[in-house]
Backbone as CSV, one residue per row, in Angstrom:
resi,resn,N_x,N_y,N_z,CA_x,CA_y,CA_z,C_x,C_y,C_z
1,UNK,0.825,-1.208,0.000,0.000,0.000,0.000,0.853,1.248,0.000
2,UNK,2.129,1.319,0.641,2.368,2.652,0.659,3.078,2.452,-0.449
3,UNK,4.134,1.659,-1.071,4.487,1.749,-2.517,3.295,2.344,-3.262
4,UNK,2.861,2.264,-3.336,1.265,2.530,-4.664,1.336,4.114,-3.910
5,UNK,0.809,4.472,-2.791,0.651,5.772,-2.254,1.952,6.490,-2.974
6,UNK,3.260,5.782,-2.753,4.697,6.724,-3.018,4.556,6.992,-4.359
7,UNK,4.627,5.807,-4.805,4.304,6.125,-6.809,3.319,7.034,-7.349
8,UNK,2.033,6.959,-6.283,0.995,8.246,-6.838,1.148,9.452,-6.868
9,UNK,2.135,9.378,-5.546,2.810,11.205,-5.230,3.811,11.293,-6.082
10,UNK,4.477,10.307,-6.288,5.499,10.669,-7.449,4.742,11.043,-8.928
11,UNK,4.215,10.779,-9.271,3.184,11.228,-10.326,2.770,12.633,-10.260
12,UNK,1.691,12.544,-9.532,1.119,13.687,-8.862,2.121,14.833,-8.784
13,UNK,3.447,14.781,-7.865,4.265,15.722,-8.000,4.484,16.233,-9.454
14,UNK,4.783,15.177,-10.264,6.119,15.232,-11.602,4.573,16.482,-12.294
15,UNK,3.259,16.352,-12.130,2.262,16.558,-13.154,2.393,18.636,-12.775
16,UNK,2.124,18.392,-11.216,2.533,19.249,-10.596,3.485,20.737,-11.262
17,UNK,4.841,19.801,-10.895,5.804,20.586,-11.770,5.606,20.725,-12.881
18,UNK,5.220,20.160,-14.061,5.299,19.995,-15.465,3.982,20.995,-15.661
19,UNK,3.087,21.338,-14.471,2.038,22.329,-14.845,2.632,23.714,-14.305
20,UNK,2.935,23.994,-13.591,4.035,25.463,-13.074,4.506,25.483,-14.260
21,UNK,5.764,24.848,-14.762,6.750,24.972,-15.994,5.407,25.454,-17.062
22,UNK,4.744,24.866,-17.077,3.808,25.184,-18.623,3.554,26.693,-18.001
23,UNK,2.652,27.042,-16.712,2.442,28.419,-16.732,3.906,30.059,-16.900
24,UNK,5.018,28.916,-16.610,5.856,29.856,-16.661,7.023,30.234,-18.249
25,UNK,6.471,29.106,-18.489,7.476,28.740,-19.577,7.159,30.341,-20.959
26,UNK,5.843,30.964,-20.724,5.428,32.209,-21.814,6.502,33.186,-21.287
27,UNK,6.572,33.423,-20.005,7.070,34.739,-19.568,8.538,34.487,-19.694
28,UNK,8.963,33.354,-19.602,10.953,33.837,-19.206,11.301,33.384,-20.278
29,UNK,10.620,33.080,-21.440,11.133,33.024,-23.322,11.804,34.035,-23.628
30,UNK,10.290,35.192,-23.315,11.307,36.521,-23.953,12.838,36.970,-23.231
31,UNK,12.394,36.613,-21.694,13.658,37.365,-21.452,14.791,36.430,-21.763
32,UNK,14.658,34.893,-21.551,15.762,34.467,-22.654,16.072,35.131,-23.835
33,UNK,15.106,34.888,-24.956,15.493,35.166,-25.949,16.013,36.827,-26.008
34,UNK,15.682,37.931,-25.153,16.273,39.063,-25.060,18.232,38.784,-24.136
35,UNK,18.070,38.215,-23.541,19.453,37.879,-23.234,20.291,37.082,-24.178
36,UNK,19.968,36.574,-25.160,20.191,35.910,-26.219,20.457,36.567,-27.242
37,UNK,19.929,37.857,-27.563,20.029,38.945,-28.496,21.259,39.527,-28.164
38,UNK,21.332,40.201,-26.912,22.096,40.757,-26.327,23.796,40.347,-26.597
39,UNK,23.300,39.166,-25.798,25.056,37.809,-25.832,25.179,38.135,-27.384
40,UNK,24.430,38.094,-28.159,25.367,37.524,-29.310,25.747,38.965,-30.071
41,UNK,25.169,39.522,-30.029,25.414,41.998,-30.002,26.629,42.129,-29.916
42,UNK,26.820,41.673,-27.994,27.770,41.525,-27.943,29.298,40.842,-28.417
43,UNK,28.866,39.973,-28.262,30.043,39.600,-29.175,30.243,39.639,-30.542
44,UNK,29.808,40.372,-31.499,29.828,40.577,-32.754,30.716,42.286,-32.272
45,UNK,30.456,42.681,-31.273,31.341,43.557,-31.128,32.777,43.064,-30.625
46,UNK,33.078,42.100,-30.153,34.219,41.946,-29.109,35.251,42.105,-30.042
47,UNK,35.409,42.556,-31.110,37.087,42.950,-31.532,37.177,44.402,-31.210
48,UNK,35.997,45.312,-30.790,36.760,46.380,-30.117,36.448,46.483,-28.987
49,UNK,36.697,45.510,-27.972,36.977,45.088,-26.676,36.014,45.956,-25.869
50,UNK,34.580,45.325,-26.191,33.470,46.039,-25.296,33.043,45.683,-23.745
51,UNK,34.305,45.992,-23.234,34.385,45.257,-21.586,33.178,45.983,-20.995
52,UNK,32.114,46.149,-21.306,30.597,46.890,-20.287,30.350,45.776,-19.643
53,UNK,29.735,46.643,-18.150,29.144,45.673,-17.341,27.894,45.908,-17.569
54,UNK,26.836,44.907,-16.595,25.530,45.034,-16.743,25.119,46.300,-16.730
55,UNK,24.155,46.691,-17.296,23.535,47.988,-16.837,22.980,48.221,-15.625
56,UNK,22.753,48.946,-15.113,22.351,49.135,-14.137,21.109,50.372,-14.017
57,UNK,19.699,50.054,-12.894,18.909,51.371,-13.106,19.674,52.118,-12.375
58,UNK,20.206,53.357,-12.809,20.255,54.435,-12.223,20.024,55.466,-12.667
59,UNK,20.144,56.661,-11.675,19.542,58.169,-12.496,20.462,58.418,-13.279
60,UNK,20.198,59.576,-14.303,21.652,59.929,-15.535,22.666,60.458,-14.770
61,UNK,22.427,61.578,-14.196,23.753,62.037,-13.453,24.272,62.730,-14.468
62,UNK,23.549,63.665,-15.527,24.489,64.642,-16.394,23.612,64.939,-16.829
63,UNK,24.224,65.716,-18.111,23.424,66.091,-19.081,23.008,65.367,-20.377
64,UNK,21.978,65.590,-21.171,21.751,64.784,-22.056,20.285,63.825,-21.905
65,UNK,20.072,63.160,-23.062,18.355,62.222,-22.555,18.907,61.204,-22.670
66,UNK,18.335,60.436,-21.274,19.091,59.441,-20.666,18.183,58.232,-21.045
67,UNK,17.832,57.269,-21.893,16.785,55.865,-21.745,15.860,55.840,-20.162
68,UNK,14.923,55.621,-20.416,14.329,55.050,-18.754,14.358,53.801,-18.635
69,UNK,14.696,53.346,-19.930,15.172,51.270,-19.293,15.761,51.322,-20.258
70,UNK,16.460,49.801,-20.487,17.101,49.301,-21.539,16.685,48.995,-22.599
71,UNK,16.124,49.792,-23.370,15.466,49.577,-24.410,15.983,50.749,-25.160
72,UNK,15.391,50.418,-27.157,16.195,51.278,-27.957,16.588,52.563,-27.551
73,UNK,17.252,53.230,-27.868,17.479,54.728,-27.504,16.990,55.140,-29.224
74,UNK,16.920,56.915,-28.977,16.430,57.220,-30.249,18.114,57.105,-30.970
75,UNK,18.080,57.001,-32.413,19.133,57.111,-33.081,20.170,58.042,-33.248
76,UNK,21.346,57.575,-33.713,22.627,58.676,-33.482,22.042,59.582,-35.235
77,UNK,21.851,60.679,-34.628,21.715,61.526,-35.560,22.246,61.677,-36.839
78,UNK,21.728,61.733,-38.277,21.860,61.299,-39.207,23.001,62.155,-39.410
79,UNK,22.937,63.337,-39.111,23.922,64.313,-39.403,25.767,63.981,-38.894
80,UNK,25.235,63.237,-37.545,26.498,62.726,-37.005,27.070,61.101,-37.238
81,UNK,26.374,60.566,-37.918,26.757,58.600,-37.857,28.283,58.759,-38.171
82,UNK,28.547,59.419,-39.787,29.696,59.108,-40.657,30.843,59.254,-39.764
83,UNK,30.369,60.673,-38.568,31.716,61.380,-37.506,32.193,60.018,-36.479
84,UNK,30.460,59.272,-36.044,31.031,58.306,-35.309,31.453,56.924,-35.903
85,UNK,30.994,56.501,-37.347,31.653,55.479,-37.160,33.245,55.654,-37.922
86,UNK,33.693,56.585,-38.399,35.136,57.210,-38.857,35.333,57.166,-37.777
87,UNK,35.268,57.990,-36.589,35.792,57.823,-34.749,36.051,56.412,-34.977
88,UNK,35.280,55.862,-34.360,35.218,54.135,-33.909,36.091,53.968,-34.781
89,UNK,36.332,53.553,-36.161,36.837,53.043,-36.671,38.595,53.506,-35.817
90,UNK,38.675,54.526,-36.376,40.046,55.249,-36.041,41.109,54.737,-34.896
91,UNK,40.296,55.124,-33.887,40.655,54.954,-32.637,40.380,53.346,-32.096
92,UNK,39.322,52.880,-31.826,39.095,51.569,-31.718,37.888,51.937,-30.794
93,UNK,36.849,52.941,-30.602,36.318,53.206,-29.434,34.782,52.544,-30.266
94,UNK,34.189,51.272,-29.290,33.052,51.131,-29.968,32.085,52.416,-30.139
95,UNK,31.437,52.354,-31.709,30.468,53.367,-31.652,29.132,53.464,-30.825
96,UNK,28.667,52.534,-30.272,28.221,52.313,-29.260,28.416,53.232,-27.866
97,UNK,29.402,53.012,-27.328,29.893,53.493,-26.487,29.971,55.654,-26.756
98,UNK,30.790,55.133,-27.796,31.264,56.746,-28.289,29.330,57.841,-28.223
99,UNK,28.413,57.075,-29.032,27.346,57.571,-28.733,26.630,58.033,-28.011
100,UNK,26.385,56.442,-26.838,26.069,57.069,-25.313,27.079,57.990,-24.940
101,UNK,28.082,58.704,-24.755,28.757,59.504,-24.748,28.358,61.140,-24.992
102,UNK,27.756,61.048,-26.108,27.397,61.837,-26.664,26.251,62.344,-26.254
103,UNK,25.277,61.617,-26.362,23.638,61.171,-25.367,23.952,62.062,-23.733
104,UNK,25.091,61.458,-23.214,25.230,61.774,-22.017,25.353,63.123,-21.811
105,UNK,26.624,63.722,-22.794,27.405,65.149,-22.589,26.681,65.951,-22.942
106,UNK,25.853,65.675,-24.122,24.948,66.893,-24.366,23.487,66.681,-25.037
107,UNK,23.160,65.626,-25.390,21.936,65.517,-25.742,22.170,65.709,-27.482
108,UNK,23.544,65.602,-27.717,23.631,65.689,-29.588,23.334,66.968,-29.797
109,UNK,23.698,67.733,-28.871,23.372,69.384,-28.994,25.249,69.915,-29.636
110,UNK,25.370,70.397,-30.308,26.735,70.851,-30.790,26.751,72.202,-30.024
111,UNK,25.336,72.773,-29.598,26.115,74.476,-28.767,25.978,73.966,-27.151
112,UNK,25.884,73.154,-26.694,26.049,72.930,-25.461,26.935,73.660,-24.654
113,UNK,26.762,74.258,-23.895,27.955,74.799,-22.651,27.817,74.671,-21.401
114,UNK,28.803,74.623,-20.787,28.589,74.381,-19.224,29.486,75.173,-18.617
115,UNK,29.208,76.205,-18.058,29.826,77.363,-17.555,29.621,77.418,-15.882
116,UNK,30.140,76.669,-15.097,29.667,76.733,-13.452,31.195,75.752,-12.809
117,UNK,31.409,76.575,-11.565,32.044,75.899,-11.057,33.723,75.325,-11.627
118,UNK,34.164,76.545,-12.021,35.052,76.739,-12.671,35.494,76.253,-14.479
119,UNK,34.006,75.177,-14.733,34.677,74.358,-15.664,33.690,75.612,-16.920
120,UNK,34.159,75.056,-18.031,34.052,75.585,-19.174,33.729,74.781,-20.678
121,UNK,33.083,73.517,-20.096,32.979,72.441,-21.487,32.110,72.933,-22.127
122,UNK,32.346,72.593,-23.710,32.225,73.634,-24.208,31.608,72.311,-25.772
123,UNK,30.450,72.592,-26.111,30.095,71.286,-27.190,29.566,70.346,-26.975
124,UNK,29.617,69.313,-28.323,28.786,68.276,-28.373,29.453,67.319,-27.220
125,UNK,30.477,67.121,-27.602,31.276,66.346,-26.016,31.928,67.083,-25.437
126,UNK,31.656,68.340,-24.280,31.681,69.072,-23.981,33.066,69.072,-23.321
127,UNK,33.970,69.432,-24.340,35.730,69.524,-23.986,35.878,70.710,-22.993
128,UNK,36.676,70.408,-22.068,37.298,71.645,-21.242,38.194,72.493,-22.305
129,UNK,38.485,73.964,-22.202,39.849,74.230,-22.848,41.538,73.574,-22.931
130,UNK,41.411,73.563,-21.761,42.659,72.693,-21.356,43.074,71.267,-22.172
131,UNK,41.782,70.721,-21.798,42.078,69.360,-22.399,41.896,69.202,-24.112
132,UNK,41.391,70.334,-24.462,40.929,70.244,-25.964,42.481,70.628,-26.745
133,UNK,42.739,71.316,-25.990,44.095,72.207,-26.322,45.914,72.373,-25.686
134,UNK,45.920,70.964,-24.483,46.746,70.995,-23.835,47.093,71.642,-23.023
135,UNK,47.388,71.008,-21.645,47.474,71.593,-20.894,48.687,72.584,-20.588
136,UNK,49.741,72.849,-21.532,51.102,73.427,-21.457,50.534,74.204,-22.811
137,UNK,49.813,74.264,-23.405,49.621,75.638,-24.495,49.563,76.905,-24.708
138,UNK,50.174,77.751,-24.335,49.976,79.501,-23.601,49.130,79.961,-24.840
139,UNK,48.764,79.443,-26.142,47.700,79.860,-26.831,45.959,79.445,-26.262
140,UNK,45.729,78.809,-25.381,44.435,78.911,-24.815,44.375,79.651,-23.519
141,UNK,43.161,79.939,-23.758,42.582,80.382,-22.163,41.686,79.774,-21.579
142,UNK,41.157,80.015,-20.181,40.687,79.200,-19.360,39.044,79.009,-19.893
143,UNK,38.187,80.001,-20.885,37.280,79.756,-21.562,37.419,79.968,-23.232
144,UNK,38.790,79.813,-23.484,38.468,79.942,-25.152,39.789,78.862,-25.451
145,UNK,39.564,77.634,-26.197,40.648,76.729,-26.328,41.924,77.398,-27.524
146,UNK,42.466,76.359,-27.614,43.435,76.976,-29.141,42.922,76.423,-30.370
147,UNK,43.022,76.965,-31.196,42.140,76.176,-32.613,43.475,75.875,-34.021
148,UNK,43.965,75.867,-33.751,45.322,75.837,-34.666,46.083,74.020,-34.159
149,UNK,45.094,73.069,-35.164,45.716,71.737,-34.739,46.980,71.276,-35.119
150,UNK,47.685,71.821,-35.595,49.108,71.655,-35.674,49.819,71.675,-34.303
151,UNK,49.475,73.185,-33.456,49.616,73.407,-32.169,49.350,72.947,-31.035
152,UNK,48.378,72.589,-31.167,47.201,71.261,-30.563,48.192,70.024,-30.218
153,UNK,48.980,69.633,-31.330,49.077,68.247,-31.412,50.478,68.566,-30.613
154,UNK,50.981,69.932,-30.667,52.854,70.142,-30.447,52.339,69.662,-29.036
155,UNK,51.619,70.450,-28.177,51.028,70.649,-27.042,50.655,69.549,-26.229
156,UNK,49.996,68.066,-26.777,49.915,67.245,-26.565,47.968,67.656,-26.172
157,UNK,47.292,67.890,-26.605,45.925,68.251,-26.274,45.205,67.213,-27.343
158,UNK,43.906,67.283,-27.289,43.080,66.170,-27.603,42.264,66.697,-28.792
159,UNK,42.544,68.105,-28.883,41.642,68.642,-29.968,42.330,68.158,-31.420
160,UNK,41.360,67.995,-32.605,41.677,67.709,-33.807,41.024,68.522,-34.935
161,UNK,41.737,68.108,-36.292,40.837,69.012,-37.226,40.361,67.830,-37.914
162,UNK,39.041,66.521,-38.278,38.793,66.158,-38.676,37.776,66.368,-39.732
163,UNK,37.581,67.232,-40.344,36.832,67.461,-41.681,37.788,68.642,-42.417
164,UNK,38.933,68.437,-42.436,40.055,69.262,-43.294,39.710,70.338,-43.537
165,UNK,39.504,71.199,-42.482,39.038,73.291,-42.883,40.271,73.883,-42.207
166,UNK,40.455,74.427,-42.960,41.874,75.211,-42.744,41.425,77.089,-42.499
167,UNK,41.960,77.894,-41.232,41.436,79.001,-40.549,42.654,79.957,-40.277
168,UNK,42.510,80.997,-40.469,43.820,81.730,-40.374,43.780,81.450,-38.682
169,UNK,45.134,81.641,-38.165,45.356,81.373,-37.046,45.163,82.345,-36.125
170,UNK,44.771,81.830,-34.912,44.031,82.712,-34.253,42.638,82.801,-33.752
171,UNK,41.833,81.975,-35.172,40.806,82.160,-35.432,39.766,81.810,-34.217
172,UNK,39.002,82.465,-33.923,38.382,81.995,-32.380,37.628,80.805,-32.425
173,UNK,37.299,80.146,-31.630,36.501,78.525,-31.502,35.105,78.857,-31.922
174,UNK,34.477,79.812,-32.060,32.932,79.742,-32.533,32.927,80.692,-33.808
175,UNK,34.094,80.415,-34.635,33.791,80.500,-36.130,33.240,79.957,-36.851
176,UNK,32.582,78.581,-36.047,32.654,77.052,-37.086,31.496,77.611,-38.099
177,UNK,30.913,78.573,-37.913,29.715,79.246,-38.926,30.055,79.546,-39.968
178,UNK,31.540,79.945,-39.792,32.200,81.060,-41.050,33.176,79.954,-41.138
179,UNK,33.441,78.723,-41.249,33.998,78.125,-41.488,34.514,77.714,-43.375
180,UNK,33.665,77.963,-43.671,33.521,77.552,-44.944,34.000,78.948,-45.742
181,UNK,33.853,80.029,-45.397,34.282,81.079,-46.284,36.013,81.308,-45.719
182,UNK,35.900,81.043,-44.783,37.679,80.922,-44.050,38.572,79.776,-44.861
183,UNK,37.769,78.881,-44.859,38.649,78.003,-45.576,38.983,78.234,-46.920
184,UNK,38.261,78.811,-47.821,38.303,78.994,-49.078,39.439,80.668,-49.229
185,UNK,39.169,81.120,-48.439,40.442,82.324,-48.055,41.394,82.026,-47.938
186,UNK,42.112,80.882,-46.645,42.834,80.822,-46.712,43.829,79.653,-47.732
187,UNK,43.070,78.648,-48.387,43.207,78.207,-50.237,43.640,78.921,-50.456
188,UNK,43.089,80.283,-51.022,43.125,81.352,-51.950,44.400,81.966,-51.899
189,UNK,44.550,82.007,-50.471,46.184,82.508,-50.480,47.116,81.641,-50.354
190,UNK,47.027,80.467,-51.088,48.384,79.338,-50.448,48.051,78.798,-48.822
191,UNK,47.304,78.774,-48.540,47.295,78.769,-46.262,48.414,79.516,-45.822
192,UNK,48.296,80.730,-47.061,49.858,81.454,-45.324,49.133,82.059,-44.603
193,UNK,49.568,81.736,-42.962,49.065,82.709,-41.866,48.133,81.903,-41.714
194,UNK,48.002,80.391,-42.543,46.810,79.653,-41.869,47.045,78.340,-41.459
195,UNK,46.325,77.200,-40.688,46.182,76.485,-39.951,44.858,75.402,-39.960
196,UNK,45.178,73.870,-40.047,43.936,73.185,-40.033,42.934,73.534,-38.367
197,UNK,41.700,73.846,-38.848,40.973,74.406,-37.613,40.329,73.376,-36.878
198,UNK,40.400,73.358,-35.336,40.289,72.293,-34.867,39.395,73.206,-33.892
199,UNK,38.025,72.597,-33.298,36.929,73.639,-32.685,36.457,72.601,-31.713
200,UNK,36.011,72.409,-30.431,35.078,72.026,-29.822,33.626,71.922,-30.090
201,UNK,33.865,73.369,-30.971,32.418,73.492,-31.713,31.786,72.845,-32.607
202,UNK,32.470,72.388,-33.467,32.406,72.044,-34.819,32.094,69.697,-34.603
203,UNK,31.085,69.626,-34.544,31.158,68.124,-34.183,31.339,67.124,-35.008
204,UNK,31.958,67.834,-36.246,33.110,66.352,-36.533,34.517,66.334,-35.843
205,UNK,34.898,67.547,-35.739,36.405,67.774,-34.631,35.975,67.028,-33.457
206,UNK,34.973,67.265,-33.005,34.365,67.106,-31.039,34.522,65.390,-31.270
207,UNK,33.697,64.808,-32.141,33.505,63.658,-32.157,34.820,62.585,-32.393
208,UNK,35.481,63.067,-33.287,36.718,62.306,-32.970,37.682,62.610,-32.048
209,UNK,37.650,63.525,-31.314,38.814,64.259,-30.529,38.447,63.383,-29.406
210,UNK,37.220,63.226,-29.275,36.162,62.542,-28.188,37.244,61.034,-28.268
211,UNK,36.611,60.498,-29.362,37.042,58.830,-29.342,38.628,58.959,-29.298
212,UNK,39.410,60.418,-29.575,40.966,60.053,-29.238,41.200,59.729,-28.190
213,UNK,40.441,60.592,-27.461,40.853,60.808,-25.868,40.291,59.542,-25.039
214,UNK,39.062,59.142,-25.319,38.566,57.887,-24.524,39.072,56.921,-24.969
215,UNK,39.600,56.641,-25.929,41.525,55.717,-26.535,42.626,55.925,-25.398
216,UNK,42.571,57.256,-25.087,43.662,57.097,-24.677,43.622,57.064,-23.017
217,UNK,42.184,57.334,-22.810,41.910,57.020,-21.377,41.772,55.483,-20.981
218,UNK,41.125,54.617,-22.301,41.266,53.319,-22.137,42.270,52.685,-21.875
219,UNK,43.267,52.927,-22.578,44.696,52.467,-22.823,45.395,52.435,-21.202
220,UNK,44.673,53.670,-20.566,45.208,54.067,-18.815,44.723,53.006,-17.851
221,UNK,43.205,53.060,-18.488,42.757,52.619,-17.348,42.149,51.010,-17.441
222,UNK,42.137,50.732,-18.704,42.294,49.415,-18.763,40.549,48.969,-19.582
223,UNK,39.711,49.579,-19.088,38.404,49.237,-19.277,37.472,50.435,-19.969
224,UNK,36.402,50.258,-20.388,36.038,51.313,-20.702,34.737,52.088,-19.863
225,UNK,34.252,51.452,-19.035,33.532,52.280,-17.555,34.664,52.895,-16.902
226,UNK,36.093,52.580,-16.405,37.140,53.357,-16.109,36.989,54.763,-16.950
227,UNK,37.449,54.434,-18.600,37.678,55.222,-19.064,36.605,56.471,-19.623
228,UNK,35.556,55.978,-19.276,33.851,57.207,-18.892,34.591,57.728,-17.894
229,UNK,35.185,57.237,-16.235,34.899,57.936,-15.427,36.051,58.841,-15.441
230,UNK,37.167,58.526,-16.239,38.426,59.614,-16.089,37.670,61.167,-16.776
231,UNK,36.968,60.651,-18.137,36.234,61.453,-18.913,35.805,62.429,-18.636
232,UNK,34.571,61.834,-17.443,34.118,63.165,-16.474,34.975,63.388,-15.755
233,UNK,35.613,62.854,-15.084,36.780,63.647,-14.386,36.074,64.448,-12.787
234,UNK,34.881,64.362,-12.396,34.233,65.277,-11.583,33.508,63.971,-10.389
235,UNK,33.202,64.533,-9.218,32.284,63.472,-8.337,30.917,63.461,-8.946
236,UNK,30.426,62.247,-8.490,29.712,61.343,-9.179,29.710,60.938,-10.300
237,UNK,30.687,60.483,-10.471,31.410,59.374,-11.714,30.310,58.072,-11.894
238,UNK,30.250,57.988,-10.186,29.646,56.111,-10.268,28.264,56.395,-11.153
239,UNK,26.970,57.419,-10.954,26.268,57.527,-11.260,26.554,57.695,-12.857
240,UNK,27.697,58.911,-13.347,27.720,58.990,-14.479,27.600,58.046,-15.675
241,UNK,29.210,57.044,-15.153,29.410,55.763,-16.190,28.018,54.951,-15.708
242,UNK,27.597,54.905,-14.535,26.469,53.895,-14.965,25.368,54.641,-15.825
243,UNK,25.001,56.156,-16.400,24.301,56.388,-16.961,24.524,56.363,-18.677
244,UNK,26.052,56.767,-18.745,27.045,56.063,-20.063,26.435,54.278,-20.650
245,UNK,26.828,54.150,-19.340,26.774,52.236,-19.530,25.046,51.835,-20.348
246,UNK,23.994,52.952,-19.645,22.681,52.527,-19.957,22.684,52.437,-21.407
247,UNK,23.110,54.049,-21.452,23.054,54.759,-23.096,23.356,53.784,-24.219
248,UNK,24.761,53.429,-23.769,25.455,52.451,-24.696,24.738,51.175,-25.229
249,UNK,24.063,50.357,-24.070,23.360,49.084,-24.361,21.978,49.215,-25.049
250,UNK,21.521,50.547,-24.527,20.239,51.069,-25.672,20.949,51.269,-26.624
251,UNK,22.040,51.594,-27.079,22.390,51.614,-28.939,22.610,50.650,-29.077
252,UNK,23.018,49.393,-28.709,23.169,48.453,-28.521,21.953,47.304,-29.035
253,UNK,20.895,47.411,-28.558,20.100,47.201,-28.833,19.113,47.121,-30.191
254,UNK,19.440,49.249,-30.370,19.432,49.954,-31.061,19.365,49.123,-32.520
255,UNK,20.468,49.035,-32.471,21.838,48.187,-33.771,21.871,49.328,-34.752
256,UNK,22.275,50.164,-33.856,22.830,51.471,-34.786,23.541,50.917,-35.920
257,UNK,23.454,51.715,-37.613,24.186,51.459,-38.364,25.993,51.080,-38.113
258,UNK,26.624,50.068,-38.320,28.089,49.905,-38.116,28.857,49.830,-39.428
């Protein structure tokens, strides 16, 4: 008798379980199959060494529109893709990453400024002077960088001229308007007295100067949530890169053009 009783509960149990599993089996598909999406994202990126950790909810902690979950973000602006995936390419900085970046610092705003508290970032990835222009450059000041990338580069600063406009020297950082009649001036005369123009303003310069520098912050710090937090450089880092980190996995998601 109790054999027969044990065998019935063994039944009974197995039917048990096998009815839970059926009610549960709709709901944790997707999130498999969304972790499944993800894993393999990822690794179709791993030759430019996308060491991100999980995301995490947290608040943004900057400026810029931050995802409210992990889901698509709106797209890297048509105007800007070619800047980021030439960046990425260049440097090695996933475009991914380089984006949320962008998302973060300013919302893909190219006049962005941040004027408080001594700092002065200035753009789409809102460069300090200093760092745009080196910190040993006696051609910048503490709110106007140097724009002469030849000088830039003597200097060891992060600013670049990536869309080849050449500016008589001197030329102040919010020319990028008159950019186009400067350049054709200084053509006109051979470039004497002129210089490839390298702007904070101007967000094909911003955008690769961006992925130089988070190259070369990677290279420091080993990872690339490190190299967000050297970026900001300011307290509340932790909040920041984890609001970086969100950005990124919504493009991610995204499947921004590569």
């Amino acid at each position: 008798m109790d054999t027969l009783l044990s065998v019935a509960w063994r039944v009974v149990r197995r039917k048990v379980w096998l009815w839970i599993l059926g009610l549960l089996a709709p709901m944790l598909l997707p999130v498999l199959l969304l972790g499944l999406v993800l894993f393999l994202l990822i690794c179709a990126l791993g030759g430019s060494g996308l060491d991100l950790p999980v995301p995490v909810p947290s608040g943004s902690g900057g400026g810029g529109e931050a995802p409210k979950d992990v889901s698509p973000a709106k797209g890297i602006p048509d105007a800007y893709v070619s800047y980021v995936e030439a960046a990425s390419r260049q440097y090695g900085v996933p475009m991914q990453l380089l984006a949320g970046e962008a998302l973060q610092e300013s919302g893909w705003n190219p006049n962005a400024y941040a004027d408080y508290g001594g700092s002065h970032a200035m753009g789409l990835m809102q460069f300090e002077p200093e760092t745009w222009s080196g910190w040993h450059n006696p051609h910048t000041r503490i709110d106007e960088p140097d724009t002469d990338a030849e000088r830039i580069a003597k200097y060891g600063g992060y600013g670049v001229d990536a869309d080849g406009m050449w500016a008589p020297i001197g030329t102040p950082s919010r020319a990028v308007g008159q950019l186009a009649a400067l350049d054709a001036q200084c053509r006109g005369n051979g470039n004497a007295g002129c210089a490839p123009y390298a702007s904070p303003w101007d967000p094909a310069d911003a955008i690769v100067a961006a992925a130089k520098y988070l190259a070369a912050l990677h290279r420091e710090h080993h990872t690339w949530p490190k190299a967000c937090a050297a970026y900001y450089g300011g307290p509340g880092a932790d909040a920041y890169v984890a609001s970086v980190m969100r950005n990124t996995y919504a493009y991610i998601l995204d499947t921004p053009p590569v």
